[in-house]
KENURO-59203 format. One record per residue (C-alpha): residue number from 1; z, x, y. Coordinates in nm, 4 decimals, m for minus. Each point is the difference from the previous one (the first is absolute). Layout:
BEGIN
  seq        pz        px        py
  NUM         Z         X         Y
...
***
This chain:
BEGIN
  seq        pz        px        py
    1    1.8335   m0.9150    1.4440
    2    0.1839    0.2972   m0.0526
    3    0.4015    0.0290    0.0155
    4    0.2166    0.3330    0.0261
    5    0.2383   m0.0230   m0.2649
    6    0.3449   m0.0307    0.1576
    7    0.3111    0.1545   m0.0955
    8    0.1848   m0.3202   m0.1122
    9   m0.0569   m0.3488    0.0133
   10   m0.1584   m0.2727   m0.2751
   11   m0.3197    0.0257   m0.1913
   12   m0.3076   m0.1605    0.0830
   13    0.0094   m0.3567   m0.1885
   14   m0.3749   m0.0710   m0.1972
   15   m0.1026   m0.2905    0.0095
   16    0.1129   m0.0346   m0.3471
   17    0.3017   m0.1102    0.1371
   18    0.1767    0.3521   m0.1090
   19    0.0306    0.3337    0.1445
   20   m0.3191    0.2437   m0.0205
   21    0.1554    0.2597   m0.3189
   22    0.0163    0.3356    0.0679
   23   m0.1592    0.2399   m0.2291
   24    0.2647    0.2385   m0.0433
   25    0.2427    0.0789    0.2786
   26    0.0626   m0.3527    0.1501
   27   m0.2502    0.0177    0.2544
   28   m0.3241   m0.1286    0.0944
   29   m0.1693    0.2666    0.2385
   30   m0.1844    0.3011   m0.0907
   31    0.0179    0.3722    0.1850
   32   m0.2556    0.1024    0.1447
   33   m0.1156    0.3793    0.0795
   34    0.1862   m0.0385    0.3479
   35    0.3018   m0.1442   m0.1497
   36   m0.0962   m0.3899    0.0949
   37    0.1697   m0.2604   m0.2058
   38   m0.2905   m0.2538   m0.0924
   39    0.1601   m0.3457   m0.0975
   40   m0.1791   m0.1638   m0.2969
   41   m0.0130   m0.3468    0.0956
   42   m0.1072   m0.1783   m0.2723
   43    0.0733    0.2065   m0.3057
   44   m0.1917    0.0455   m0.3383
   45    0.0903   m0.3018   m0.1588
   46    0.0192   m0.2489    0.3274
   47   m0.1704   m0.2997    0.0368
   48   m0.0440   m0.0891    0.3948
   49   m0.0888   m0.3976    0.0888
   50   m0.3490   m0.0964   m0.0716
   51   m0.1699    0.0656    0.3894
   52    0.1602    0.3437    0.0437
   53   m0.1137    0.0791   m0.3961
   54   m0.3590   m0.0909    0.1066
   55    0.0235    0.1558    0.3468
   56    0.1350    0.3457   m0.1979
   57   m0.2715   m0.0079   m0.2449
   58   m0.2572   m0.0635    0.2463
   59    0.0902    0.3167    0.1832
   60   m0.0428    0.1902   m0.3531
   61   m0.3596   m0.1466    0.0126
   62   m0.0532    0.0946    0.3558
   63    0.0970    0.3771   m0.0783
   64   m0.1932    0.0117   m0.2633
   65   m0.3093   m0.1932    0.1170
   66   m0.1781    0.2849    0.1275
   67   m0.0497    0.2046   m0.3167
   68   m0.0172   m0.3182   m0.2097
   69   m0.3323   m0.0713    0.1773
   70   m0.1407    0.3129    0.0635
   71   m0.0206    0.1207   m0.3509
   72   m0.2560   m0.3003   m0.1002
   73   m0.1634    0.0272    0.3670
   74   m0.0695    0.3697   m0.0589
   75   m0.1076   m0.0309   m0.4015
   76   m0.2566   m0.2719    0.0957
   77   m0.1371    0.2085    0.2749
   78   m0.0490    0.2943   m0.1624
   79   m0.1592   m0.1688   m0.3083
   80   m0.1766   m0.2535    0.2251
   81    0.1307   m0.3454   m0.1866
   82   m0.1310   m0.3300    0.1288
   83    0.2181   m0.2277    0.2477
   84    0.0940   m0.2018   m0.3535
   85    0.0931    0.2980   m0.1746
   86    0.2273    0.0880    0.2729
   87    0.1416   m0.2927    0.0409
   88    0.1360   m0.0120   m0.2871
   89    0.0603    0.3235   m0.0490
   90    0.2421   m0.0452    0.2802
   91    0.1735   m0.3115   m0.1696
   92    0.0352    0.1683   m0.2993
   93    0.1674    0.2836    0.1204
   94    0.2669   m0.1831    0.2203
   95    0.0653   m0.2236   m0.3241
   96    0.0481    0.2861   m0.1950
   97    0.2279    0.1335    0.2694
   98    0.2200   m0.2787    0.0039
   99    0.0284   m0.0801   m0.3535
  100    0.0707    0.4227   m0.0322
  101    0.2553    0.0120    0.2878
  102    0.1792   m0.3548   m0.1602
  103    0.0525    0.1903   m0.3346
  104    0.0954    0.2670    0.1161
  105    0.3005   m0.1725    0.2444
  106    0.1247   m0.2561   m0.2714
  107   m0.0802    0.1188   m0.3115
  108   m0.1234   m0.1237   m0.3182
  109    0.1401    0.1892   m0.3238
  110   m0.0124    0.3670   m0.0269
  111   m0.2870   m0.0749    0.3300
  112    0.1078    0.1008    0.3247
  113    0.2478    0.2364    0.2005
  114    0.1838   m0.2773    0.1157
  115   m0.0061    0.1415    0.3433
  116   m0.1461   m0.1433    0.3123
  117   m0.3963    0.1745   m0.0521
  118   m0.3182   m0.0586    0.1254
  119   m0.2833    0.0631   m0.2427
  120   m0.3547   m0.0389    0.1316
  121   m0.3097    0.2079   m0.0082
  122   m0.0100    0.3401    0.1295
  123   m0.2576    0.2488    0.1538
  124    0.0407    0.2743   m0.2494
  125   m0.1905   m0.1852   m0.2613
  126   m0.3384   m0.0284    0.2239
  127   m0.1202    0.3167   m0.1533
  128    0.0346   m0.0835   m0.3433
  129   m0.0884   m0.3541    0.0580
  130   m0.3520    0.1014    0.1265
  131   m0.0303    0.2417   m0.2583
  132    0.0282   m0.3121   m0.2504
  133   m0.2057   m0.2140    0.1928
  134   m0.2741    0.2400    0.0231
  135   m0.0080    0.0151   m0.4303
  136   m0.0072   m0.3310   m0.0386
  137    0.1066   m0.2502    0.2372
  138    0.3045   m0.2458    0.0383
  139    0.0271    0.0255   m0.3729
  140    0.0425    0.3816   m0.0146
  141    0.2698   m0.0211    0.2647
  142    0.2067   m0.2610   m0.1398
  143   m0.0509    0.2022   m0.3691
  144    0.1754    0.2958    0.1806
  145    0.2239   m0.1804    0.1782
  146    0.0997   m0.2082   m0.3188
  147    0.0129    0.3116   m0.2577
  148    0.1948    0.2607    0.2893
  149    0.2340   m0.2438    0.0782
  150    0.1362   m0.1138   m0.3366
  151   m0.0159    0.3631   m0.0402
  152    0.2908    0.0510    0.3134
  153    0.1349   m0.2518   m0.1238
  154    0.1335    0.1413   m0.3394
  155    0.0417    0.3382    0.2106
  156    0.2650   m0.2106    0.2210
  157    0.2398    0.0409   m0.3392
  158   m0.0427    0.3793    0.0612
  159    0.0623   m0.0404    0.3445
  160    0.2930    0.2298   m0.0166
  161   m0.1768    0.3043   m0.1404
  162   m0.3111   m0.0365    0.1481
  163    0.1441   m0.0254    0.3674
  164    0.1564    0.3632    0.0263
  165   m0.3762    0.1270   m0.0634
  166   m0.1345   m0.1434    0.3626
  167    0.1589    0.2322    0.2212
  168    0.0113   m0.0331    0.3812
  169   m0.2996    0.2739    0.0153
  170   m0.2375   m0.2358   m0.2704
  171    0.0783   m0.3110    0.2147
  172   m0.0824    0.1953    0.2780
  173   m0.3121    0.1413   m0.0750
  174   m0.0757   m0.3696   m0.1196
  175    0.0193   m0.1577    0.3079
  176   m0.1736    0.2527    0.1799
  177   m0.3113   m0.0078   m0.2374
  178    0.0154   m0.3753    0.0423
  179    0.0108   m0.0184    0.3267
  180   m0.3161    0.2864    0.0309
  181   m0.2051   m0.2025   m0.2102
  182    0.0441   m0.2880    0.1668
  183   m0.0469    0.0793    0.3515
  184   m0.4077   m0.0663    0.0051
  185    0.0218   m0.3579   m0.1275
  186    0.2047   m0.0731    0.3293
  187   m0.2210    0.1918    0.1915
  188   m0.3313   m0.1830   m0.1210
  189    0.1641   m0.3312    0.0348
  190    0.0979    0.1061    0.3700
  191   m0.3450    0.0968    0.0686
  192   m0.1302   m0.3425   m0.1512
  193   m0.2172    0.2136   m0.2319
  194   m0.2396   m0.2024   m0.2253
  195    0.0844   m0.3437    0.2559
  196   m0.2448   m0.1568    0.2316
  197    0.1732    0.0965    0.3427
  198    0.0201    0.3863   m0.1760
  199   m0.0410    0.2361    0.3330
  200    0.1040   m0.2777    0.2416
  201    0.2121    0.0619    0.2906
  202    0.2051   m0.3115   m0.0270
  203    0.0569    0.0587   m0.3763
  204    0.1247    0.3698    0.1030
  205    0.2243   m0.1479    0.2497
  206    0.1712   m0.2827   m0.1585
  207    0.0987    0.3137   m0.3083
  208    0.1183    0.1760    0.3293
  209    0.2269   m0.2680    0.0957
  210    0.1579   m0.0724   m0.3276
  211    0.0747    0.3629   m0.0769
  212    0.1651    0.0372    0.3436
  213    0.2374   m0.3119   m0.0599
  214    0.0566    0.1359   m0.3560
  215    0.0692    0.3233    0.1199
  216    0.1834   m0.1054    0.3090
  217    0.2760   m0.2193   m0.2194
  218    0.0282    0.2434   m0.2332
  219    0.1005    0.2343    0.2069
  220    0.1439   m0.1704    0.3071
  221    0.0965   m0.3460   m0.1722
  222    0.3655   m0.1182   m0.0645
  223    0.1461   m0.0420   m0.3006
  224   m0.1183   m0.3419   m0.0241
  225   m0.3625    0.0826    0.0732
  226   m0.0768    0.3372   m0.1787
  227    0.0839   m0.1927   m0.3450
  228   m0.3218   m0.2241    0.1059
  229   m0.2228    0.2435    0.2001
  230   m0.3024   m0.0139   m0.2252
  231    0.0336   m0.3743   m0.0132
  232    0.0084   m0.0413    0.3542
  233   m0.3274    0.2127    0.0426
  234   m0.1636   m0.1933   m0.2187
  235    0.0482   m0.3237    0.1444
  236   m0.0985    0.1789    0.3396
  237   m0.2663    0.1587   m0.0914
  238   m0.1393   m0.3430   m0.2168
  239    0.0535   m0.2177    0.2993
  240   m0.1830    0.2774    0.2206
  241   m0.2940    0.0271   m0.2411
  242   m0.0059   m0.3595   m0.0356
  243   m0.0469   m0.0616    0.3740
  244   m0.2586    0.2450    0.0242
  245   m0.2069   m0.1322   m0.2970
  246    0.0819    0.2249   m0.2819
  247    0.1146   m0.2479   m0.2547
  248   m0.1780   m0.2259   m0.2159
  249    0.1817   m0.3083   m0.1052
  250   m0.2885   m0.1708   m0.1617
  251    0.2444    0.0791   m0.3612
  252    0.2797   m0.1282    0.2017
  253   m0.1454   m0.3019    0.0620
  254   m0.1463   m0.0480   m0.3658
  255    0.3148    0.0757   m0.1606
  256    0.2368   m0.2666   m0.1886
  257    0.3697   m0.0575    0.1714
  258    0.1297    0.0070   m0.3649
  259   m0.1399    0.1606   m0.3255
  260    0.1081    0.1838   m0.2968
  261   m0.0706    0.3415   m0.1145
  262   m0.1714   m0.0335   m0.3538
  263    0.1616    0.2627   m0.2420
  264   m0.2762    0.2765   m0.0318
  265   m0.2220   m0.1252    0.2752
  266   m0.0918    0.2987    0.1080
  267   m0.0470    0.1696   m0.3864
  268    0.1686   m0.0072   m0.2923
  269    0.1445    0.3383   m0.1325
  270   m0.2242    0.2185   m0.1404
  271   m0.0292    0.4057   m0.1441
  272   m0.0646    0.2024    0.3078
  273   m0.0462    0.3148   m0.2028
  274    0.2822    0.3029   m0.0452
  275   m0.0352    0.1704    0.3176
  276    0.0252   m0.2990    0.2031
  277    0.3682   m0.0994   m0.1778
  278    0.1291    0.3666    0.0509
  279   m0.1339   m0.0241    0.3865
  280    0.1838   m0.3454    0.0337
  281    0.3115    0.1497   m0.1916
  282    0.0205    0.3072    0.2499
  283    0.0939   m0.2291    0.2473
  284    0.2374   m0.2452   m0.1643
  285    0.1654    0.3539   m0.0589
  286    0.0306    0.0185    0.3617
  287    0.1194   m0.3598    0.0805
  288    0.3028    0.0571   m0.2847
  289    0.1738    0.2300    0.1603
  290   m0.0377   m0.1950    0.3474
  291    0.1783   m0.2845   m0.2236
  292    0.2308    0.1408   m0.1090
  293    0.1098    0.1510    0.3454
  294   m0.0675   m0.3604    0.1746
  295    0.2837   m0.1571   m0.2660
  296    0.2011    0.2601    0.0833
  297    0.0087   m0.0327    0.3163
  298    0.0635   m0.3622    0.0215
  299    0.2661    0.0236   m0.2328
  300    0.1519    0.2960    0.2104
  301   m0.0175   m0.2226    0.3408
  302    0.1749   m0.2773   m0.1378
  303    0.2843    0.3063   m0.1200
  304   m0.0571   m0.0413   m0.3722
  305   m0.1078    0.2289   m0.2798
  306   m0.3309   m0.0505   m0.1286
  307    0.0152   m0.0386   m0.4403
  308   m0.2796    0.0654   m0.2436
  309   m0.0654   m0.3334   m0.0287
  310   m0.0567   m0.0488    0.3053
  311   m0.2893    0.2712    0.0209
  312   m0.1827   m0.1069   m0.3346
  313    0.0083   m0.3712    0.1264
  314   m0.1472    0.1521    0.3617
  315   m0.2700    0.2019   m0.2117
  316   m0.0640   m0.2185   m0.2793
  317   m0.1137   m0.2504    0.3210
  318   m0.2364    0.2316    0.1552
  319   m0.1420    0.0665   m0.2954
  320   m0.0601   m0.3321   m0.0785
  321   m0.1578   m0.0666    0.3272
  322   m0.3113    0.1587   m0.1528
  323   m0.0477   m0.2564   m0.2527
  324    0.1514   m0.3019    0.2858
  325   m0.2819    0.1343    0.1871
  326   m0.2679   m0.0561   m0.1899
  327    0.1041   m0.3783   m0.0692
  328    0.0151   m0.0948    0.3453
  329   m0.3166    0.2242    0.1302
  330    0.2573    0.2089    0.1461
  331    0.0364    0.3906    0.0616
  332    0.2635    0.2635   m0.1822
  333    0.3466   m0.0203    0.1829
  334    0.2772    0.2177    0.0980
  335    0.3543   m0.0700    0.1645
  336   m0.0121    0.0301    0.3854
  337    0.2346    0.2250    0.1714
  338   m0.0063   m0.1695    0.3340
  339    0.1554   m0.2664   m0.1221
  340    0.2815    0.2038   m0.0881
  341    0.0141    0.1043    0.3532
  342    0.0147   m0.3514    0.1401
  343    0.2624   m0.0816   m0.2337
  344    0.2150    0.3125    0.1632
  345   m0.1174   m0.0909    0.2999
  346    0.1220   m0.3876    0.0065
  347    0.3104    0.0269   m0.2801
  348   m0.1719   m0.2895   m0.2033
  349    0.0342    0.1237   m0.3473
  350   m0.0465   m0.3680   m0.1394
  351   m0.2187    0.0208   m0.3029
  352   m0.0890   m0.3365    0.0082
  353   m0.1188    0.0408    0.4098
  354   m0.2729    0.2386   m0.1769
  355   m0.0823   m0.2299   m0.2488
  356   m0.0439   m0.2456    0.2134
  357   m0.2274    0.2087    0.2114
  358   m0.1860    0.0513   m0.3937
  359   m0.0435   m0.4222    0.0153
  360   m0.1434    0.0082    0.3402
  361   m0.2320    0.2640   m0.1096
  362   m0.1412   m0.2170   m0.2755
  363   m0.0453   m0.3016    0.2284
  364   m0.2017    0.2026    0.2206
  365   m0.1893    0.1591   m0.2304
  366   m0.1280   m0.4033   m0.0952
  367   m0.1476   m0.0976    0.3304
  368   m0.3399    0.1527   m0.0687
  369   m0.0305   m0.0599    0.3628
  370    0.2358    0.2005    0.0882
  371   m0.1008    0.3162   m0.2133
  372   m0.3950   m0.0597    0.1551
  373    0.1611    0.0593    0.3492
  374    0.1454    0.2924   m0.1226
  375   m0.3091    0.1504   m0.1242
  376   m0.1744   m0.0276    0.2857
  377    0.1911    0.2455    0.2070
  378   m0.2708    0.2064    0.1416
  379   m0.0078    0.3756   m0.1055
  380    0.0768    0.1558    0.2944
  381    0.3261   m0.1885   m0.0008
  382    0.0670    0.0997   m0.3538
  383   m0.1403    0.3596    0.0344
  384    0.2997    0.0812    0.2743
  385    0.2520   m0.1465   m0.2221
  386   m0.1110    0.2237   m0.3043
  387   m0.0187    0.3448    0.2163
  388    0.3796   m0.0514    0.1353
  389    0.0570   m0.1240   m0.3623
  390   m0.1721    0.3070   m0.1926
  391    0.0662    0.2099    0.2657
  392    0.4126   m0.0744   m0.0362
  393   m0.0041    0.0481   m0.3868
  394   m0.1761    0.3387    0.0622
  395    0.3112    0.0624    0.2439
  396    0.2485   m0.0916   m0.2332
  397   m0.1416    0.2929   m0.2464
  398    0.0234    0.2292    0.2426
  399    0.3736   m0.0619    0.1169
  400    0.0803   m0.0353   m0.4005
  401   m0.1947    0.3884   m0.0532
  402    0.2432    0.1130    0.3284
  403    0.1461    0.3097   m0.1508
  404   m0.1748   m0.0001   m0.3542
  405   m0.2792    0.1745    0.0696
  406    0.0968    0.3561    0.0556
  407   m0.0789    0.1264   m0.3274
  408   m0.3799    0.0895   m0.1607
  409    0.0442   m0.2491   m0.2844
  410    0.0939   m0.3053    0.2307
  411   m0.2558    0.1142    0.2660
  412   m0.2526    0.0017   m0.3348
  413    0.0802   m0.3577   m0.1594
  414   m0.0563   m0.1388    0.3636
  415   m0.3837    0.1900    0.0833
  416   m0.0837   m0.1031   m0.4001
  417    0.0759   m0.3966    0.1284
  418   m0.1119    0.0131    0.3286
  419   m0.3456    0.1826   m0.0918
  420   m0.1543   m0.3403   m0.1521
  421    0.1912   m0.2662    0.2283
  422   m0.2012    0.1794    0.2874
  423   m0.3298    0.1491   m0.1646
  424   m0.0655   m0.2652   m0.2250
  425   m0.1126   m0.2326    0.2964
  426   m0.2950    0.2212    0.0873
  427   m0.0862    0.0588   m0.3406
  428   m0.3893   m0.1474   m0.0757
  429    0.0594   m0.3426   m0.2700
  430   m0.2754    0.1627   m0.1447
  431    0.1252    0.2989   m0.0840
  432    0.3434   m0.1683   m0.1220
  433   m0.2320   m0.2460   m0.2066
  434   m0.1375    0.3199   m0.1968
  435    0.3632    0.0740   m0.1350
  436    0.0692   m0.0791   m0.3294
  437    0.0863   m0.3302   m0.0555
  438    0.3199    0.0136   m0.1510
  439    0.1721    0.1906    0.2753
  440   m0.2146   m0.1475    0.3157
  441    0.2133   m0.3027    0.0826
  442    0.2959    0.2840    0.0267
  443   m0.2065    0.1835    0.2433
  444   m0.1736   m0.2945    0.1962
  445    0.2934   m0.0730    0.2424
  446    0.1764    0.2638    0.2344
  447    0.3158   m0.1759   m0.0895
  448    0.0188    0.0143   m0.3730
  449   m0.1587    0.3037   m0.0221
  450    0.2926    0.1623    0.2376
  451    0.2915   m0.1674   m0.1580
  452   m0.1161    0.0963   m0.3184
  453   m0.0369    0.3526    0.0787
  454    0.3419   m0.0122    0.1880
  455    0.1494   m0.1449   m0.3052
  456   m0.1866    0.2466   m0.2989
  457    0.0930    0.2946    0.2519
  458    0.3288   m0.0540    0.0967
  459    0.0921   m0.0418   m0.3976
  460   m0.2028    0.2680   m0.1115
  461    0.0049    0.2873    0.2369
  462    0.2380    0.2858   m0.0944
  463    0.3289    0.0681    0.2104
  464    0.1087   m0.4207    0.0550
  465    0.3398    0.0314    0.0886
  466    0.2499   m0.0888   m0.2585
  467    0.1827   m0.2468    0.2213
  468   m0.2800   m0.2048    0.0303
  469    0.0823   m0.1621   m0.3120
  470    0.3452   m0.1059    0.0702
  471   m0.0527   m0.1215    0.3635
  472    0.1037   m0.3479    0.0157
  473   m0.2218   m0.2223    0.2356
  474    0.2085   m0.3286    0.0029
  475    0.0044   m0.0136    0.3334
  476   m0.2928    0.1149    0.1606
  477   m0.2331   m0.2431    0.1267
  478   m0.4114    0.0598   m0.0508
  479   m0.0717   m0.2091    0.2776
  480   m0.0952    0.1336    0.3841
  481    0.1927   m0.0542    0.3411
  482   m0.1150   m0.2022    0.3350
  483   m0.2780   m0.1669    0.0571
  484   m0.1821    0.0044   m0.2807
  485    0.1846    0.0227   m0.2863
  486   m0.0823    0.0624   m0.3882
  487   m0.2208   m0.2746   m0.0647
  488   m0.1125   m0.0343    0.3221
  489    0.2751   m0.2665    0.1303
  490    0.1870    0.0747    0.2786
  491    0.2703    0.2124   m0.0899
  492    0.2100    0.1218   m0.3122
  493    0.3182    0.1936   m0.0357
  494    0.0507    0.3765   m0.1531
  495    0.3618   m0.0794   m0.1687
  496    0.1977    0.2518   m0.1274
  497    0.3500   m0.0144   m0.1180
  498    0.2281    0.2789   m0.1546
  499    0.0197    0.3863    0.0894
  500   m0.2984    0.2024   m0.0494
  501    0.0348    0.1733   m0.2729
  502   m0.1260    0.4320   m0.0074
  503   m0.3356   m0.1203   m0.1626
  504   m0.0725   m0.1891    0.2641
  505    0.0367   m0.3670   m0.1538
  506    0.3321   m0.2481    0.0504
  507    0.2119   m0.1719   m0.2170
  508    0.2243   m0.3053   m0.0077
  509    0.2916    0.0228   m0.1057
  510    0.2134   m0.3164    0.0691
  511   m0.0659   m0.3414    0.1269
  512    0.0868    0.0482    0.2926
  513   m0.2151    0.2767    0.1288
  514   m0.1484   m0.0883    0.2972
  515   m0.3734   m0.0029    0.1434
  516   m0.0523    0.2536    0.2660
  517   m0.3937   m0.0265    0.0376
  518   m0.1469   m0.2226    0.3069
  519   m0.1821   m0.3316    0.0357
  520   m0.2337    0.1477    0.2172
  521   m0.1638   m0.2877    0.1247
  522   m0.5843   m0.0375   m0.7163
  523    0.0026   m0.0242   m0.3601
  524   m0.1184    0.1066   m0.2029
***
């Protein structure tokens, strides 16, 4: 529910008993772009009465549900893990999430933004993720993950230098390489490639359904149902595909109504090798700038002014979600944009509704039986989720590059970044497995290899534009619009508050300055 601010007249009581604060002018409503008052009705700090707390957090875990399950879904396919292995792959990662996303609202010590965020795993570490598994397993992974997180972590205390060097351009060009690289994992999942119905009609047409209803919300849907469109397809397309005998639930079935995750039982940490760290660091690059912007956002909806502290407790907890990850057989995390959006969208800013949404997380991610029904979604199903998903982020990058590529240099860092994430996937393994061996894991995967050379050439080619370095990204958003959004949930929100300054960035300058982006309907 959604109020127009009026022009006079009480504040909206929390449940606390007392009046929802203001941030800074002695109202609770946000502008929006069209010059809509948004009424914040539960504010930062309120605590609503137990059923709507648990009804608010549950709609966190809805919007978020999507991405939170296809990242493990599409990992274990294109690795090809056992129905055990993704079973609890899947637990571990929704723990993860939920302990993550319960940090990150409440706080514990210098942990935490303190802000109503959703951490969970994200699509932008697939790449680097099966670069890792390919050197040496689970263990290689969680090494990376373990070693590039603490690594962000101790770069959150730098957050406000290292921020003004991720222009709107870089994130571009990010996004677009991501989504690039991506794109055929969707599309062999959506053909069932490598499954036993591969080639059959009623395979082909149950991917055709989902993607329509996908595509259909997303476009079409109202506010209510665009936040959920992937979500919705999914449960279409996994009742169609089990009525037409797609779906195995012989792991169903088998699996325990209640079980915990052992810590390490998928691997325990181990040296993946040099390459593979600076592969899985690229990326964690990537995610801390879509942090910060995330906790900037938030705090911008709800009409404060987001502090340092604030932004090293956000990153510090991302960071640390590499380490978190390997404990509970989890995957690397990120903060979700669309989350943001819904929180725009429905004026509940309560961090303790999110955190509550963290809890249910965790209890779900304990029904084994639960997690085995989610890894048997058939692959067509999952294959039309990931090309509206990849196919979104790629979108993103392009609306982000709107304007930025009219000179050589720009045009250059792009072709350097976009030459692997496309070439790469018709590139012989043999050939790639004649590299030298210190440099192959860099070169193995169209993603790392293109955000690398993005990265190395957008730092190192002459004629960067001095501005580049003082352009504040606060509060842009990484994440993607509609249907898809930046993780592959069902929508996100581009938020951006202040007056665009002549190098292209924004800035904040009071507490009050309002949010003029759109919920438009991840995210990550």
């Amino acid at each position: 529910m959604i109020r127009r601010q009026r022009p006079a007249g009480p504040p909206h009581p929390g449940e606390t008993g007392e009046p929802a604060r203001p941030a800074a002018d002695g109202s609770s409503s946000s502008q929006t772009g069209n010059d809509q008052a948004i009424t914040i009705l539960y504010d930062l700090d309120d605590r609503p009465a137990a059923p709507k707390m648990i009804l608010f957090g549950f709609q966190h875990v809805i919007v978020a549900f999507a991405a939170m399950i296809g990242v493990p879904l599409t990992f274990a396919a294109a690795v090809g893990l056992g129905s055990r292995e993704e079973r609890i792959l899947v637990s571990g990662v929704l723990i993860a999430a939920g302990i993550a996303t319960m940090v990150q609202s409440l706080g514990i010590g210098p942990l935490g933004a303190r802000l109503p965020i959703v951490n969970a795993a994200t699509f932008k570490f697939i790449g680097p993720m099966l670069v890792a598994y390919k050197a040496g397993g689970f263990p290689a992974l969680y090494g990376a993950a373990l070693i590039s997180g603490l690594l962000t972590a101790c770069l959150g205390f730098f957050a406000g230098i290292l921020r003004r060097l991720f222009t709107p351009f870089l994130i571009g060009c990010f996004l677009l390489v991501i989504g690039v690289s991506l794109m055929p994992i969707g599309l062999k999942n959506f053909l069932s490639m490598g499954k036993p119905y591969e080639g059959s009609g009623t395979a082909l047409l149950v991917g055709v359904v989902t993607l329509t209803v996908i595509a259909g919300l997303g476009c079409l849907g109202s506010k209510l149902l665009r936040p959920v469109s992937v979500l919705v397809g999914f449960a279409v397309g996994y009742v169609l595909a089990a009525i037409v005998g797609l779906i195995d639930f012989a792991g169903v079935q088998s699996a325990p109504w209640f079980g915990l995750v052992s810590p390490f039982e998928l691997g325990a940490p181990a040296w993946p090798g040099l390459a593979v760290v600076v592969a899985m660091t690229v990326v964690y690059l990537a995610t801390f700038i879509e942090t910060l912007g995330d906790s900037t956002a938030v705090a911008t909806i709800l009409n404060r002014k987001v502090t340092s502290r604030q932004l090293r407790g956000a990153l510090i907890v991302d960071g640390l979600g590499g380490p978190l990850a390997g404990l509970t057989s989890g995957l690397p995390m990120t903060t979700y944009g669309q989350n943001v959006g819904l929180i725009r969208l429905t004026g509940i800013g309560s961090r303790y509704a999110v955190a509550t949404g963290g809890a249910v997380m965790v209890i779900f991610g304990l029904v084994p039986k639960f997690a085995a029904l989610i890894a048997a979604m058939p692959a067509p199903v999952l294959g039309a989720g990931l090309i509206m998903t990849f196919g979104m982020i790629a979108s993103e990058g392009v609306r982000r590059l709107a304007g930025d590529m009219a000179t050589p240099r720009n045009a250059a860092v792009l072709s350097l970044g976009l030459a692997p994430a496309v070439g790469l996937h018709a590139i012989s393994p043999d050939l790639l497995g004649r590299l030298p061996e210190v440099i192959r894991p860099l070169l193995s995967d169209p993603m790392v290899a293109g955000l690398l050379l993005v990265l190395v050439a957008h730092f190192a080619l002459p004629g960067r534009p001095r501005a580049d370095s003082d352009t504040n990204l606060d509060t842009a958003t990484a994440e993607v619009p509609a249907a898809a959004g930046g993780d592959g949930a069902p929508t996100s929100t581009v938020s951006r508050a202040g007056a665009t300054t002549p190098a292209g960035g924004v800035h904040l300058p009071t507490g009050r300055q309002s949010d003029d982006g759109t919920a438009t309907g991840e995210h990550r």
